[in-house]
N, C-alpha and C positions, 0 to 999 in steps of 0.2 A: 615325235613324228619327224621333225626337220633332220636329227640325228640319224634315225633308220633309212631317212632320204641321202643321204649325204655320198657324194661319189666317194667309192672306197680310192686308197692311192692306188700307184707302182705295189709299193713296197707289202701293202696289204693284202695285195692278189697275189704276190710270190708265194705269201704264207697263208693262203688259203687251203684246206684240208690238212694241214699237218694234226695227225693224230695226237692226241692227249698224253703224256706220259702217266703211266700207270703210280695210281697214287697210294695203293695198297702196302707198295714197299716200306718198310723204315729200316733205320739202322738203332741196330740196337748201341746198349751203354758203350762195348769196345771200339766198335767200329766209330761212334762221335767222338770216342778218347782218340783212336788212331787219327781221322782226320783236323780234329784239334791240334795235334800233334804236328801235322803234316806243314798247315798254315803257323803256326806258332815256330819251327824250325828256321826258318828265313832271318824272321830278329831277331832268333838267338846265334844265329851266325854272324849276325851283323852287330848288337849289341854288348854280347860275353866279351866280342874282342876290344870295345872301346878301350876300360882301364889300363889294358897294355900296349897301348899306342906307345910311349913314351920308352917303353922297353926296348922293342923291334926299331924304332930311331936307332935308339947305342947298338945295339946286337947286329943289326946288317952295317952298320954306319954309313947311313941313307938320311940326307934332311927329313924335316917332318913333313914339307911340300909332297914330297914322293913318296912317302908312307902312306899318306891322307889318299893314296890313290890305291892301295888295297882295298877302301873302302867304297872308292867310286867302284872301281873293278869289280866288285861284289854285285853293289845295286846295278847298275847295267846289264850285269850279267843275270839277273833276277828279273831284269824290265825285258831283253832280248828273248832270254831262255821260255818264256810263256807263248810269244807266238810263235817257236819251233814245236814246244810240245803241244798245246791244246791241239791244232788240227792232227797231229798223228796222234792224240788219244779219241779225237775222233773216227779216223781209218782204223786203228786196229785194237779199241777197246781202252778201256783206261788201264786197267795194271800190268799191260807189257810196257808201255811208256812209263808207268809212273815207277815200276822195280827198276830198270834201265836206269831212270833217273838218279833214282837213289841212291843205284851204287857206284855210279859216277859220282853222285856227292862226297861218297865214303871214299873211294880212293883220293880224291882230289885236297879231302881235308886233310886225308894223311898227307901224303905231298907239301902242304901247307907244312904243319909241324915241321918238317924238314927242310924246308927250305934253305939255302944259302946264302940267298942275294936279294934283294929288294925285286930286284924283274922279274924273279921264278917265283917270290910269292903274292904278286901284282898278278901274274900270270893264271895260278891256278886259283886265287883268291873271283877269279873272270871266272874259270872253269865252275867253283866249287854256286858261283852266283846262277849261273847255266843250268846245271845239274837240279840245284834247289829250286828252282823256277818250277820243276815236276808237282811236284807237293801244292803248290798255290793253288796254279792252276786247275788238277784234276782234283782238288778235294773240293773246290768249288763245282768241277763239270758230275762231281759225282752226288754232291748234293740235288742239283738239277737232275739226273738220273731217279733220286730216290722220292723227289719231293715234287708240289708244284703250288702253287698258287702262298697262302699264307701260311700255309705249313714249312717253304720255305724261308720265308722271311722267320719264322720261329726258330728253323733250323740254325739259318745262319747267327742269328741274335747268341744261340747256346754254344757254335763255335768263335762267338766273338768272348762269351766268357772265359772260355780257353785258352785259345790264343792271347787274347788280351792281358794276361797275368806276364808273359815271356819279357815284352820289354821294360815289365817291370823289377822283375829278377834278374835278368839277364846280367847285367852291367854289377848287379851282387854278386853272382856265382862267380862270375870274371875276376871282380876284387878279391875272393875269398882262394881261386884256385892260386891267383900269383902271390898268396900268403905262404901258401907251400910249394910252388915250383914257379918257372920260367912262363913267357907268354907262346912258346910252342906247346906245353900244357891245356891252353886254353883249347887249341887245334886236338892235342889228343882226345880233351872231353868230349868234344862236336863230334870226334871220328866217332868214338863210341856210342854216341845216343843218336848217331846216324846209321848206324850197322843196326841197334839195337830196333830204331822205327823199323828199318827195310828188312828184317827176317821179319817185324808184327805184322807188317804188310803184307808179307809174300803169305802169312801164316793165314789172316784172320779176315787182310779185306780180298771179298770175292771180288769179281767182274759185274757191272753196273749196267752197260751197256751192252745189248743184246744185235746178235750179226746183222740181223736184218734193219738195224737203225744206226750201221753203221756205215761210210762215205768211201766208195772204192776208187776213188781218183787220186791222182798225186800230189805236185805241186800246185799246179795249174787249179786245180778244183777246190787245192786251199786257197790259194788267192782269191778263186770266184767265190768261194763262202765269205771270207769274212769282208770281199767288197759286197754283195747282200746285205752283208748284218750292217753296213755302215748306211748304207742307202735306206734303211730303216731308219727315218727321220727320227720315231719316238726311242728304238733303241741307242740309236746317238746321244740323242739328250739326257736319256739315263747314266749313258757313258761318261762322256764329260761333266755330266753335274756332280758323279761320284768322283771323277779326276780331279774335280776345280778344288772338291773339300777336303779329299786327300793331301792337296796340297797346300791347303791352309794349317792342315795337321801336318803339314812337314816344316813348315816353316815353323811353328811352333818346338817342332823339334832341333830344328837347325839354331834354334835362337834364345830358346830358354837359358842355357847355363849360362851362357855370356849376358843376357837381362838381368838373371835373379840374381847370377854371385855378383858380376864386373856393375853392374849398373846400381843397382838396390844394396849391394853390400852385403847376400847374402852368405852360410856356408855353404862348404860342400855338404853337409848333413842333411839344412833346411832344404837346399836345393833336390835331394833325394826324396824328402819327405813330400813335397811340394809335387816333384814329377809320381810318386806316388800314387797321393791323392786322386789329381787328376787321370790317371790313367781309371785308377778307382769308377770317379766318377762316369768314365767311358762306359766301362763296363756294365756297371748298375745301369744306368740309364738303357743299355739293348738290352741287358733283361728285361727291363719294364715294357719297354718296346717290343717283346717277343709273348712274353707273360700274359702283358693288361692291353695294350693295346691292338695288339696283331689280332684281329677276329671281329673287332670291334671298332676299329676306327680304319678306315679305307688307309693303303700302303701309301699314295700318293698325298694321304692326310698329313700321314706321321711325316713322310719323307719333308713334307711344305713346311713343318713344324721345326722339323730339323735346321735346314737350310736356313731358314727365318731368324731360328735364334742362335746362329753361329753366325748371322750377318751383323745382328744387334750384339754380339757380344764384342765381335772384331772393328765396328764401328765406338763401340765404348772404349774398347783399349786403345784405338785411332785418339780419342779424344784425351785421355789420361795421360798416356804418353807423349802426348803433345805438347801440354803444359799449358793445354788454355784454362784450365781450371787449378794452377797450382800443384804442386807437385802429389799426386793422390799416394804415395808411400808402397809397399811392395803389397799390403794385404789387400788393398781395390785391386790391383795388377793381376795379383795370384787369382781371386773372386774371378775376374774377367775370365783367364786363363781356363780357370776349372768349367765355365758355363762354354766357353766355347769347345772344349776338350768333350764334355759331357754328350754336347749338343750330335757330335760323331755317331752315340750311338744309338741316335734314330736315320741320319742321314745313310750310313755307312753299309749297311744291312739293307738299309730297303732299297736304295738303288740298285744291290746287286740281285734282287730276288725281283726286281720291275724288269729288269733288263734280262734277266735269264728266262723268266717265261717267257718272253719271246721268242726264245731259239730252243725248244725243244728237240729239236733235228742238230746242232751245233753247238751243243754245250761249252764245248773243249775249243773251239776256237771264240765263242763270246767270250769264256771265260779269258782267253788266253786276253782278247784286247780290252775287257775291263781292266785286267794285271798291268797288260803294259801301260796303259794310257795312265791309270794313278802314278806308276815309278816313274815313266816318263815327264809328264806334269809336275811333280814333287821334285825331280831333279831337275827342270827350269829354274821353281820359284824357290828353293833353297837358297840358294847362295846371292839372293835379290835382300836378302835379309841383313846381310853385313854391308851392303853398297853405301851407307854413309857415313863408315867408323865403328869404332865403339863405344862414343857417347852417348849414344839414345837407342830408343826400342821403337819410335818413328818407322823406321823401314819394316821392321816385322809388323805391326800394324797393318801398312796401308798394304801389303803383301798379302796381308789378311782378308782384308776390307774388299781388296780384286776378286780374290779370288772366291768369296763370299757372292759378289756381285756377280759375277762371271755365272756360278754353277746353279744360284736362284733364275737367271736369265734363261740357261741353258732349257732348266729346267721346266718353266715356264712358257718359253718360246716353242721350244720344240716338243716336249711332249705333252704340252698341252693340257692340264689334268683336269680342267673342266670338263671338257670332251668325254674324256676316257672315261669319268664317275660315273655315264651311265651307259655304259658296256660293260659285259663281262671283258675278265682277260684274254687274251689272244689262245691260250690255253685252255679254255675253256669252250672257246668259240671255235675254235681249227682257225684262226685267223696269222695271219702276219706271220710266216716262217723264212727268212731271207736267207733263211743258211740254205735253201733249195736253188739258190741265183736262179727262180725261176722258173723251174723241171715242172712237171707236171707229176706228183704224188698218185698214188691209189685211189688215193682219197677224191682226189680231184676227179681221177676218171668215174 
């Protein structure tokens, strides 16, 4: 009763009447292989090229300082390129934005391959990061299109098994091409299995978003959507709570090899096996989360569960790598690693499936700033990880331990999930639609 009395906000009355998205749809087996695909793309851009860092050093004869910035120039161009595209796959449907994209990624990679000088492939390695930003973001808005309440939290869970697999091959396929050729071979492979996605696209995935729920304004009316979707106190909180973890999984990425070989003494082998694992673990874990719990345990349950035990696991690596307990050896370290790694895939999926039903009317631009907000976040707290040498794993920790605190806070504070447990969704209810800044719906009248 005190709940049913409770003054709605601002932000609740924006999205009042926004009609339901129609949940009839699904995407059959090709179309979750193409979107797998689409998000899975990104790290293999990013990751195939790792092993031939050392190569493109001698080949441009460029320090490694200015190499290491094809790789910034990439994710930038992945965290920028999301809030160009999503609100124009809002305006004009999702696959004229998302073929565009594509085949700017294909050109671009080519380009890459050829490159002559470290600035030309810094340059379009920005372009090729731009381009690929298409693929995150609309396979996300297109999920939201096809799905809605826990069905998409399931969806996402089975494009986390997908994608999930790339940055674990990646840096293999990488090693195994520069067996037989140079690292502009690396750039040839990506061209091709980028030309190869954007003919399956053009082919197989249809149009998701129908005219009449699409945004006929320009610039101006993208900025007023997604200052909406921000002003949506609970969709913020989903936002940044998924950024903060994002970026506890990035610092784990930025910091692994230098702990497990430099620190622990590990190989590059074990090291392999090790990043692995834990990827492994990621993955199993959003199945279970999509499988067993999605249906049966509230999203904001699994999400508290998540968060929870990636605070307690980055708080046990705080303490281990600390030394107050004596030096706990690489296999407690890995342990840690693998539970906080794992813990992703309850947090990872259900933030972005709390946060998309909210914006049934603005798919394409939530999604664009759940995108940017994780690369953005993740490219702060990355290089917060080396700030005290290379003698200890101290700074990845407590990098950890933040940003753990931070997106339980986040989450907590602003969306509130006691509240929301006895509500329906926003989705459910016509509630909360900020991507209207306000308009007044059909529904409404």
């Amino acid at each position: 009763m005190a709940e049913s009395a409770r003054a709605t906000t601002p932000a609740e009355e924006h999205i009042a009447g926004a009609p339901a998205v129609p949940s009839a749809r699904r995407a059959g087996l090709l179309v979750t292989l193409v979107l797998g695909g689409l998000t899975a793309l990104p790290p293999l851009s990013m990751d195939m090229y790792l092993p031939a860092l050392p190569q493109v050093t001698g080949a441009l004869h460029a320090p490694a300082a200015t190499v290491q910035l094809t790789l910034t120039g990439c994710l930038a161009g992945m965290a920028l390129g999301q809030l160009v595209v999503g609100p124009m796959s809002d305006k004009w449907g999702r696959r004229r934005p998302l073929l565009i994209g594509m085949t700017v990624y294909v050109l671009a990679t080519a380009v890459c391959a050829l490159a002559p000088s470290a600035a030309l492939l810094i340059a379009f390695r920005l372009l090729q990061g731009l381009a690929g930003a298409a693929g995150i973001v609309i396979a996300r808005a297109v999920v939201r299109d096809l799905y809605d309440g826990v069905e998409m939290a399931r969806f996402f869970s089975t494009l986390m098994l997908i994608s999930g697999v790339a940055p674990v091959v990646a840096p293999l396929i990488g090693g195994q091409i520069l067996r037989i050729t140079d690292w502009r071979g690396v750039f040839h492979v990506l061209t091709a299995v980028g030309l190869v996605l954007t003919l399956v696209v053009w082919r197989f995935l249809h149009e998701t978003l129908p005219p009449d729920r699409r945004h006929t304004g320009g610039v101006g009316e993208a900025l007023r959507t997604m200052r909406g979707l921000l002003a949506d106190r609970v969709f913020t909180g989903y936002m940044l709570a998924g950024g903060l973890a994002f970026a506890a999984l990035f610092a784990y990425i930025s910091a692994s090899p230098f702990v497990v070989q430099e620190i622990y003494g590990a190989s590059p082998q074990t090291f392999s096996l090790l990043f692995g694992l834990n990827s492994v673990g990621l993955v199993a874990v959003g199945q279970i989360n999509g499988k067993l719990l999605v249906g049966r345990v509230s999203l904001d349950k699994a999400l508290g569960w998540g968060l929870g035990t990636i605070l307690l696991a980055a708080a046990a690596l705080l303490v281990m790598t600390s030394g107050v307990l004596g030096d706990p050896g690489l296999p407690a370290v890995a342990a840690g690693l693998f539970v906080l790694m794992s813990a992703m895939g309850l947090a990872m999926p259900n933030t972005n499936a709390q946060a998309l039903m909210r914006t049934p009317h603005a798919a394409g631009s939530a999604s664009a700033l759940l995108g940017t907000s994780s690369f953005l976040i993740g490219a702060v707290a990355s290089p917060l990880v080396g700030i005290a040498g290379e003698t200890t794993a101290v700074p990845m920790a407590v990098v950890q331990v933040g940003c753990a605190v931070a997106a339980l806070g986040c989450f907590l504070l602003l969306c509130r999930p006691w509240r929301q447990a006895g509500r329906r969704a926003p989705a459910d209810t016509g509630e909360a639609n900020p991507a209207d800044g306000g308009r007044a719906t059909p529904a409404d009248a």
